[in-house]
C-alpha positions in Angstrom: 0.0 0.0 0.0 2.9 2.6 0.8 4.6 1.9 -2.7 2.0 2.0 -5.1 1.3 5.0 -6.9 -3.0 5.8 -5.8 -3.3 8.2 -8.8 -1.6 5.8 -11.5 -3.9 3.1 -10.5 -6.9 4.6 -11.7 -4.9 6.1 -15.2 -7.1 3.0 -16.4 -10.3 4.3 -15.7 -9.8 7.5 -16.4 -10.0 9.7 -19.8 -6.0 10.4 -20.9 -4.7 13.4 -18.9 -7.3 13.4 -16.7 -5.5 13.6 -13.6 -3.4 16.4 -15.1 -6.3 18.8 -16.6 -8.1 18.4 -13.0 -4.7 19.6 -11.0 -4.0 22.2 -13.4 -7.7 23.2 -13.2 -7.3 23.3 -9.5 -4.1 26.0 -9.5 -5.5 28.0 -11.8 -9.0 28.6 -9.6 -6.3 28.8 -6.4 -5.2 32.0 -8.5 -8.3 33.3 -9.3 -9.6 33.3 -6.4 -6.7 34.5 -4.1 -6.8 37.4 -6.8 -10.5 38.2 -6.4 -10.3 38.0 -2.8 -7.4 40.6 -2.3 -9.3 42.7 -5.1 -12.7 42.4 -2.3 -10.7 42.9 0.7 -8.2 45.9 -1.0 -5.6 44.0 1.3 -2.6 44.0 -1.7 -4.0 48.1 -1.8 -3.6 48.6 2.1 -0.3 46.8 2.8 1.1 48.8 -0.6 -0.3 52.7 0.8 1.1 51.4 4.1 4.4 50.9 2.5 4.5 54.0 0.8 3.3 55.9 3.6 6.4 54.6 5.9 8.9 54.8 3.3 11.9 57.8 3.9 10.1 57.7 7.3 11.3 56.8 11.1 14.8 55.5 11.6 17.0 53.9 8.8 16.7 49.8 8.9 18.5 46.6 7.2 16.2 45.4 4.7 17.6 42.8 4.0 18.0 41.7 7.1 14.2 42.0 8.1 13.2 40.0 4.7 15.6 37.0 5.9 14.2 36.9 9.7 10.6 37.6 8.1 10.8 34.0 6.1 12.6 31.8 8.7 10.4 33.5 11.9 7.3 33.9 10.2 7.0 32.1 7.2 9.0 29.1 7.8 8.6 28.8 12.0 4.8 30.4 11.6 6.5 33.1 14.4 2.9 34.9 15.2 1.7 32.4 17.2 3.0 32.5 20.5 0.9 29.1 22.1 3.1 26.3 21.6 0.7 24.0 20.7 -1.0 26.3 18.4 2.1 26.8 16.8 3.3 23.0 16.2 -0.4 22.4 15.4 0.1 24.5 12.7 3.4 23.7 11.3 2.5 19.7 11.1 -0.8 20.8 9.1 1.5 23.3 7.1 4.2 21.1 5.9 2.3 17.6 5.8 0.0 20.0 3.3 3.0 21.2 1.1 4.7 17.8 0.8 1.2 15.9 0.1 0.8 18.4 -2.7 4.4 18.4 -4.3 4.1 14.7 -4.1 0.8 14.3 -5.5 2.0 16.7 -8.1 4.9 14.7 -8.6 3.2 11.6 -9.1 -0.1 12.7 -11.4 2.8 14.5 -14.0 5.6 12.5 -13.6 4.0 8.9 -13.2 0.8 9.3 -14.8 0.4 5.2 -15.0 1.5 1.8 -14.6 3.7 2.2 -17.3 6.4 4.6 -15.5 6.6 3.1 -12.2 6.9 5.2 -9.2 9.5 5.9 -6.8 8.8 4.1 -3.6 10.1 7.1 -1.5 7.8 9.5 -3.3 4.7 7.4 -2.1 5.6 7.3 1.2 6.6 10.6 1.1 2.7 11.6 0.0 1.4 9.1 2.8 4.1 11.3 5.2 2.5 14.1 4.1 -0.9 13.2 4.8 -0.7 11.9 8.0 1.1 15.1 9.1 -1.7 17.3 7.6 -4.5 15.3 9.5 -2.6 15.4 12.8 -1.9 18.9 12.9 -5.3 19.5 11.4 -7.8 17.2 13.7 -5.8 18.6 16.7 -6.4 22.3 16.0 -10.2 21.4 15.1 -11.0 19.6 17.9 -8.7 20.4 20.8 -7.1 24.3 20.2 -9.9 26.6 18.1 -10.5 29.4 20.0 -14.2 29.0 20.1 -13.5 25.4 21.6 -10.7 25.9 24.0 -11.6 29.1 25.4 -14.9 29.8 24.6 -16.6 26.4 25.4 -18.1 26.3 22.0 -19.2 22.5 20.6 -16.6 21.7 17.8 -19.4 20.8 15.6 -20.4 24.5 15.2 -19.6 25.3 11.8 -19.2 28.7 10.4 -18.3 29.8 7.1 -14.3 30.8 8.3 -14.1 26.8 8.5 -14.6 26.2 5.0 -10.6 26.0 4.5 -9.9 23.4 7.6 -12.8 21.4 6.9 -12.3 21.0 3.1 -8.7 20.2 3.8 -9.4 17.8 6.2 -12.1 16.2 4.0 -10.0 16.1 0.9 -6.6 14.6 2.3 -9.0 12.0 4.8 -10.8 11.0 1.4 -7.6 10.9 0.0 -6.4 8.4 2.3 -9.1 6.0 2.9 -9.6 6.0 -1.2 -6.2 4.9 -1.7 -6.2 2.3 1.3 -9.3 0.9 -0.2 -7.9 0.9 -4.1 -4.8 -0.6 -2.4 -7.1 -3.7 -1.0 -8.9 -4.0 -3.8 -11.7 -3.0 -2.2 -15.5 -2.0 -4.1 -15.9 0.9 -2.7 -12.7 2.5 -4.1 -14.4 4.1 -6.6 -16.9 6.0 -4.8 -14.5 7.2 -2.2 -12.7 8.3 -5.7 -15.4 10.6 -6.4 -15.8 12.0 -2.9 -12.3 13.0 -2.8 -12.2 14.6 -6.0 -15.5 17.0 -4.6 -13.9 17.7 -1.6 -11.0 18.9 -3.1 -12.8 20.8 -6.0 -14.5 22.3 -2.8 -10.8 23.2 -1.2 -9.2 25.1 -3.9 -12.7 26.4 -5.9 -13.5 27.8 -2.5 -10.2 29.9 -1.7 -12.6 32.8 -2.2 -14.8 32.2 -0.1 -12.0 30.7 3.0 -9.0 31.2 4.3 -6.9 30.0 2.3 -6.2 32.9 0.3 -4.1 34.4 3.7 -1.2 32.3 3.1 -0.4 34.5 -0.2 -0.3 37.9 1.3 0.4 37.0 4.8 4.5 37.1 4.9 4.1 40.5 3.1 2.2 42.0 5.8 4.8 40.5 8.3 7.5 41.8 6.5 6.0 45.6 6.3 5.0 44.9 9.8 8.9 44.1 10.5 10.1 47.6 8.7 7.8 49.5 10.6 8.4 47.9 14.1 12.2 48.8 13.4 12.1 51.9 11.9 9.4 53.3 15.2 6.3 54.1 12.7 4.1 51.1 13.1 2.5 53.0 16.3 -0.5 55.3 15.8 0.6 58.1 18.1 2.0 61.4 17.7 5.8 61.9 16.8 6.6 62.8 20.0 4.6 60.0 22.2 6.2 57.3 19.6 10.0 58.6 19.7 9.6 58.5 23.7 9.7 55.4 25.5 7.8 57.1 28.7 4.8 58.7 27.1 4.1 55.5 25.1 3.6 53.7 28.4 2.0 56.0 29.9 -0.4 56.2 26.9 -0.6 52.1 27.0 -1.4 52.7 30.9 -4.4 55.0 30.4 -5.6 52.4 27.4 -5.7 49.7 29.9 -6.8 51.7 32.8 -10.1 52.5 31.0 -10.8 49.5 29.6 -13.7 47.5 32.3 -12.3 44.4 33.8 -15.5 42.7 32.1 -15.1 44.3 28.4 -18.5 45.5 29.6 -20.2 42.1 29.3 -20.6 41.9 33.3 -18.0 38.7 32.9 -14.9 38.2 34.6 -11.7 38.5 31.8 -9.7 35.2 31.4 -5.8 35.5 30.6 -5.9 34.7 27.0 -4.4 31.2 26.4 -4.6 30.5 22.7 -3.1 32.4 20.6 
């Protein structure tokens, strides 16, 4: 089962190319629809005006530097989150994802069939990647969302922010049990087939509408965040409050100071523990 290529197994059954027209179909709507959604949420238009705005502003900063601890911090390490377990939760879902995808990739264009048998290591590799995805991904689902561990919300409730999680989830579980059950020869293969290919048209036709369009812009809003933080114009103060270390405290006081111990909800405030 961990050597045999799920996608040339099926070459059979399908039209020629099939495979390939349906991934390449799948990139292009990721495109589309990361495009559209910046365009709705003018999120490419407010990180550039932010840029322009700070630029020749505040103190003089290394670039360079900034760009390189932007990728390994907060693209490669997922820096923003400061729970632990959020974090790892996120980093086994993010990487079991990208080498599930490179592998499937790998194997619909470079092993389309029986005929060009696959490289054991690059099927295992895809089963790696899978199990890493649904780890990370089942965890933060059922044991770290917000409105589960700290807001004692069922982790049934579905909302439309879910779509990305659940369709990912849904798609690489498919994925999984269809090539288990193909691998056993089992009946049922084929239908699990099917399912899997919805739930993943659901995944990547739906970047619109989820999250999954984040990913994109994200590590260029951490990098302008960087610039800013280091060159002192990221805070929304007068010149004078931001340049001095004791006035911005004193301002952060008087925030804190009239904000109600119940956010005005008559509740007591709990130390925030997930993020």
């Amino acid at each position: 089962m961990f050597t045999i290529n799920p996608f040339a197994a099926v070459a059979s059954a399908l039209p020629a190319n099939a495979m390939q027209v349906f991934v390449i179909v799948m990139a292009l709507a990721v495109l589309v629809g990361t495009l559209l959604d910046m365009i709705h949420k003018g999120s490419a238009t407010y990180f550039f005006a932010n840029w322009r705005k700070s630029r020749g502003k505040g103190a003089p900063v290394d670039v360079a530097s900034i760009a390189v601890k932007t990728v390994v911090v907060d693209v490669l390490a997922s820096g923003e989150f400061c729970n632990p377990r959020r974090r790892i939760a996120h980093l086994l879902t993010m990487y079991g994802f990208i080498v599930y995808l490179v592998t499937t990739a790998i194997m619909v264009f470079g092993y389309p069939s029986a005929a060009t048998p696959t490289p054991a290591l690059v099927v295992q590799l895809w089963w790696l990647g899978a199990a890493l995805a649904l780890v990370g991904g089942y965890w933060f689902w059922f044991f770290i969302r917000v409105d589960v561990a700290a807001e004692g919300s069922s982790p049934w409730r579905l909302m439309r922010a879910d779509l990305f999680v659940l369709s990912l989830l849904a798609s690489v579980t498919l994925g999984v049990v269809w090539a288990w059950l193909q691998a056993s020869g089992s009946a049922a293969a084929g239908i699990l087939f099917g399912l899997y290919i919805v739930a993943t048209a659901v995944l990547f036709v739906g970047v619109y509408w989820s999250k999954f369009a984040h990913m994109f812009f994200k590590p260029a809003a951490a990098f302008e965040k960087r610039v800013s933080k280091a060159n002192g114009t990221h805070a929304n103060l007068p010149l004078q409050t931001r340049d001095d270390p004791a006035q911005r405290a004193r301002h952060s006081m008087e925030l804190l100071r009239d904000a109600p111990m119940d956010m005005g909800l008559g509740i007591k405030r709990e130390a925030p523990r997930h993020y």
